[in-house]
N, C-alpha and C positions, 0 to 999 in steps of 0.2 A: 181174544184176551184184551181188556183193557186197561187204560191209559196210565187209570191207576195203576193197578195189578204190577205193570211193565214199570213203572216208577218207583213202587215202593220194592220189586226184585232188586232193581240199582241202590236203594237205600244199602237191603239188606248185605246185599253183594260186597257192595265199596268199601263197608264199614267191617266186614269181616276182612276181606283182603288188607285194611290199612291195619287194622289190632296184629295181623300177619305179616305187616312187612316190619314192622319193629324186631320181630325175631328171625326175621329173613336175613339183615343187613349183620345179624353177628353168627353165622352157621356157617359152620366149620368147611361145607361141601359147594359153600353157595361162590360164585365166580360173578365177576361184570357181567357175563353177558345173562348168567340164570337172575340177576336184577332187572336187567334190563326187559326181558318178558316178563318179568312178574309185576314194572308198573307198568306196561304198555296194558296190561289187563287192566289194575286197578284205575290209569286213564281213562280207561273206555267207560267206563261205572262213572267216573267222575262226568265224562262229556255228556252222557247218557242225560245227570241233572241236570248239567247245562242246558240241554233240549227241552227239558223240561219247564226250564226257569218258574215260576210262580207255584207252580203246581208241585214243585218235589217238595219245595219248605211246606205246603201242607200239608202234603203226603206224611210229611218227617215229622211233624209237629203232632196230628192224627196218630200216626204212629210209634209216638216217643215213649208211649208206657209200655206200650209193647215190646218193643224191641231196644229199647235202653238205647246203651249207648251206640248202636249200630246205624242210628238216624243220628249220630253225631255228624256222619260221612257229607249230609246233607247240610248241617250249619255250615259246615267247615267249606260244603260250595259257597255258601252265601260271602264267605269270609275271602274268599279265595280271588276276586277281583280286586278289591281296596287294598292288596295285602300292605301297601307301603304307604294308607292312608288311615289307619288305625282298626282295629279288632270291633268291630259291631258290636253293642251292650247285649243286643237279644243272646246271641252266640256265647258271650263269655258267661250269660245266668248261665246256661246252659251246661258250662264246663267245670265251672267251678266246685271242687271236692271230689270228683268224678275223675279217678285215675285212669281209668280204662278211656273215658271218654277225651281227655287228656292225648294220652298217646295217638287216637284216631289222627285228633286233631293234627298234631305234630306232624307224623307222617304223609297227613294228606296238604299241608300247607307246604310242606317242601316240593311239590311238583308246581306251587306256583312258577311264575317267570320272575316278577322283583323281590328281590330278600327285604326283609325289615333292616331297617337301619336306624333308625328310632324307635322309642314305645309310646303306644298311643298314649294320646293326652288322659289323665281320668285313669290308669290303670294303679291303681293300689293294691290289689289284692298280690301277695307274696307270691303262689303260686301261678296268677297270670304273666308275673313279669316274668316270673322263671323257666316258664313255658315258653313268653318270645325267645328270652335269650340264646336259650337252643337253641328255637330255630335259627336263629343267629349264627350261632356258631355254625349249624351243618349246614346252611347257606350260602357264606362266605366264602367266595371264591377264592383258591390259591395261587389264580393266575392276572385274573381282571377286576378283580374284587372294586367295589364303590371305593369313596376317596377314605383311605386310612384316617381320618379326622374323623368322620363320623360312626367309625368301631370302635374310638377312643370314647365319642360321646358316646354311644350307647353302654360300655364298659361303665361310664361314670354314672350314668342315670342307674344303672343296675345296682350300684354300689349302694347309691344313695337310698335305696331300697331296702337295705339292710342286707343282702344275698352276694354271697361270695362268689355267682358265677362267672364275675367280672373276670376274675384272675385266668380264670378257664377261657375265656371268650381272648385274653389278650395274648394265651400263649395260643389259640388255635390261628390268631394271625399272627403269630409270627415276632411280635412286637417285643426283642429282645431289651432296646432303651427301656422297657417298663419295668424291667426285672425284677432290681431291689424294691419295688411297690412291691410285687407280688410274694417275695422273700419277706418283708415285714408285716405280710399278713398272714404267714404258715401262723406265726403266733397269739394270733388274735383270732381264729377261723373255730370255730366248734369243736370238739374229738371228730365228730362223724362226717364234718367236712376237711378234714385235717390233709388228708391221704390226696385228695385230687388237687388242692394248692398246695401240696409241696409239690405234686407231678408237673402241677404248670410250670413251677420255678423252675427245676428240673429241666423239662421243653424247651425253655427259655436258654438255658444255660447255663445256670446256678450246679455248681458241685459241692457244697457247701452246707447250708443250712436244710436246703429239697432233701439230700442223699441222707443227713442225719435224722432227720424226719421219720423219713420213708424206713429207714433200717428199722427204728424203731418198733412203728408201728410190723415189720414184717416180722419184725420177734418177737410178738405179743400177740393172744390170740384176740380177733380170729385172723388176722395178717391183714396181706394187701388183696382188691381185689386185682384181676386179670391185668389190667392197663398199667392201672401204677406198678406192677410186680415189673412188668415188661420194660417199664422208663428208670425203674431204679437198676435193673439187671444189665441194661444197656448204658445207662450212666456211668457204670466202675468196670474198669480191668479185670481181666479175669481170675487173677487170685484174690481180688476184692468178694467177684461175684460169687467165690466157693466157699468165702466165708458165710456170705449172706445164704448159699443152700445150704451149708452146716448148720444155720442157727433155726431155717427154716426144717431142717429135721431133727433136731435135737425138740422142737417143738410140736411139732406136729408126725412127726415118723414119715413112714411111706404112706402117703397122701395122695390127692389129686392136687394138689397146692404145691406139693414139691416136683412132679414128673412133670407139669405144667410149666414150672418156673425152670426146669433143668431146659427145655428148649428156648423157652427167651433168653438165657445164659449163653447159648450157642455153642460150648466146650465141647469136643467130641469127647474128652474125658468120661463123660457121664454115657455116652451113646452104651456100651457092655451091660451097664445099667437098666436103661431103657429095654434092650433088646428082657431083658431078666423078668421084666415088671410085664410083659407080653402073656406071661401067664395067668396073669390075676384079671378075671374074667371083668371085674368090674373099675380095673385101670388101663385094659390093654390097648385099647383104641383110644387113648388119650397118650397112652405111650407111642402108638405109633404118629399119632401127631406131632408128640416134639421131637421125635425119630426126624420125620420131616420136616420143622422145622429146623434142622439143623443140618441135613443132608439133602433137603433141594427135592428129594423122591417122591412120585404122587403114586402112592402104594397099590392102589387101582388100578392103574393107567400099566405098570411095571409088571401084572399077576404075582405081587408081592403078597395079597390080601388070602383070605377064606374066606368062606360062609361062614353065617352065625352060628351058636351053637345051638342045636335043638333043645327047644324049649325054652330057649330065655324071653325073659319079659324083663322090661324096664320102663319107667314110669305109667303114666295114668293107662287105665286098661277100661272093660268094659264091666267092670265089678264095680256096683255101687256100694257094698262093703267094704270096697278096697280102699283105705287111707290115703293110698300116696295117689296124689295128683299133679306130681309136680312133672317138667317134662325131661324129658332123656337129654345131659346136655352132650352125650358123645352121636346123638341121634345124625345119622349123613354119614358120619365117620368108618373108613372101610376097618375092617376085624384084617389086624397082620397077622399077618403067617409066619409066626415065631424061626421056626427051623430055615425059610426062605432068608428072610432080612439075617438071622445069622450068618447064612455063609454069605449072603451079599457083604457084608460088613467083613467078614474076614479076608473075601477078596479087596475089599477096596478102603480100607483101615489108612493104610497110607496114603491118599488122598485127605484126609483130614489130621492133619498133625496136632496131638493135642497139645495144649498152652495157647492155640490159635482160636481165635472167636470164629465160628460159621453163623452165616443166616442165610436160608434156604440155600444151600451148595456150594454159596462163596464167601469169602470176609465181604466182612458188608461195607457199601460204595453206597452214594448217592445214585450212582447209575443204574445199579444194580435192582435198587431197592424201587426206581423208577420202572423198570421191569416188570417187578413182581407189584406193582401197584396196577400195570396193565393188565397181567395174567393169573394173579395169584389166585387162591380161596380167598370169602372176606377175613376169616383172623389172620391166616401170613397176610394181605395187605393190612391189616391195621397194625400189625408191627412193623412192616415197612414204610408207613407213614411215619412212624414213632420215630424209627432210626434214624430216619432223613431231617429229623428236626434234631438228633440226638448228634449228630455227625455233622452236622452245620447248625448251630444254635442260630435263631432269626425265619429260620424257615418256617413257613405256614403248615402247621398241620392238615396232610389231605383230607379232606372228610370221607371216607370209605364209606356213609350210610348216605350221601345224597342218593338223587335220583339217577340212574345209572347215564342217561343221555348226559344231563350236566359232566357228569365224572368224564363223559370220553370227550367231551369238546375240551375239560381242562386239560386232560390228560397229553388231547394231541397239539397241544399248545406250550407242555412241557419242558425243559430241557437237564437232564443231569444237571 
């Protein structure tokens, strides 16, 4: 086989596994350590160019009509030593307008070693700066992180940009003095960026104008999505929170929007509910996830679950007349055993008293949450990163989608 052949396989390889770890780091079944094999793979693709040096960018360049954005994996090597000395022009013609080829990029620069901390000199284009800033944000350490001055400048240079991801980037460190910055831009921020600066405010600690925001927008179609539902639900008490499910079903009914939002709620109230919705084949495994989140159980692990039902299909298939292409988002997620999690729940009812908040098995703790940061799925840990900023405002938001090595050196660095 040759040189090339073995080169341009690592193009192809790299570039699929990065377009796959973007929806790696939010699946329901995926854990630290099923991260952590899935980039020691996409590393090895990566060192592969490395070996290569000169020769994969031709390979990639050669091959760029071919294989599109898959030879992005390969600018993105080029890009991946200077990371904290600015973005290479060749690489960024390369990206620009190209979403898919975007996300490559993102994901495969986060296994660099130095985060950005600046943005290169020369970047204008809207979506390159909004592209560092990310990486910024899922970067930024929450334990050792560079000198807080310069997350402020990069905050500012983004700003000056005209993109609101500043606000985002200033609650992911943590940076509760900036608050009412953040609060006096919920009303200057677009409709469609509206929902994530008030969540930052929110993050931050604001109860106030974030929480009036957010209700808002979750009483109007089409609501909030996942994250912010999560930071407004854990922001209020929980007779607050049953208002905000009541307005959330008087608008939209029995939804995937409502069983979703009943487990970042944490109320066992709703769990009778839950167990109810187990019969509707196309909300049942999403029932049993906020079953779970609420009750701490990995339905799997417990032979709480069943088999699928025969013959179901859900998203893309092998039908080119078939329309839907979109993907299964309960895909991982185990099918409960309705009648089983019933009598669990009636035996052990009283262990969750309702009026009381649960998140995964317990009222939710810093310590706690630090737990399920170590061992959870990736969505219970991105609500336990949530809560830990929600329950001490100042805290750094964990970044649940770095690379899985970075997360365990933060993590074992930690403390409640």
């Amino acid at each position: 086989m040759s040189v090339d052949v073995v080169v341009r396989q690592h193009v192809e390889d790299a570039g699929f596994m990065a377009l796959l770890r973007g929806r790696r780091v939010v699946a329901p079944q995926f854990d630290l350590a099923h991260l952590g094999r899935f980039d020691s793979i996409l590393e090895a693709h990566l060192d592969g160019l490395s070996a290569a040096g000169d020769l994969a960018w031709s390979v990639a360049v050669e091959s760029a009509e071919e294989l599109g954005v898959l030879a992005t994996s390969t600018f993105t090597h080029i890009a991946r030593g200077p990371l904290g000395h600015g973005l290479p022009q060749r690489v960024a013609r390369q990206l620009c307008g190209d979403a898919a080829a975007l996300r490559i990029f993102e994901e495969t620069c986060l296994l660099a070693e130095a985060p950005y901390r600046t943005l290169p000199r020369g970047v204008e284009h809207s979506s390159t700066a909004e592209l560092l800033g990310r990486i910024a944000v899922r970067m930024r350490s929450p334990v050792d992180g560079p000198d807080r001055a310069q997350w402020v400048r990069l905050c500012d240079e983004l700003r000056t940009l005209g993109d609101a991801l500043h606000v985002e980037l200033l609650a992911s460190a943590g940076a509760a003095d900036r608050m009412s910055e953040v609060v006096a831009e919920i009303a200057l921020t677009p409709a469609a960026r509206r929902a994530a600066v008030a969540g930052a405010a929110a993050l931050l600690g604001d109860r106030r104008a974030s929480i009036v925001e957010l209700e808002a927008i979750s009483a109007s179609g089409p609501g909030l999505g996942a994250r912010e539902a999560c930071v407004l639900l854990d922001s209020v008490d929980v007779p607050h929170a049953r208002d905000v499910l009541k307005r959330i079903n008087e608008r939209a009914g029995v939804s995937r929007e409502l069983v979703r939002a009943c487990g970042f709620a944490g109320d066992s109230f709703y769990v009778p509910w839950l167990v109810r919705q187990m019969d509707d084949l196309e909300l049942t495994r999403l029932a049993g996830e906020s079953f779970s989140m609420i009750t701490g159980l990995d339905l799997a692990w417990l032979d709480l679950d069943r088999k699928p039902p025969e013959n179901f299909e859900s998203g893309p298939n092998d039908d080119p007349n078939d329309p839907n292409v979109d993907m299964d988002e309960d895909d991982g997620l185990p099918w409960p055993d309705q009648e089983k999690i019933a009598a669990w729940w009636k035996a052990n009812s009283h262990r969750f008293p309702a009026g009381q908040r649960f998140f995964m098995g317990q009222p939710p703790s810093m310590a706690h949450c630090l737990e399920v940061l170590k061992s959870g799925y990736q969505r219970q840990r991105m609500a336990a990163a949530i809560w830990r900023c929600i329950l001490q405002p100042g805290t750094p938001l964990f970044p649940t989608d770095a690379p899985a090595w970075r997360q365990k050196r933060w993590l074992a660095q930690m403390t409640a």
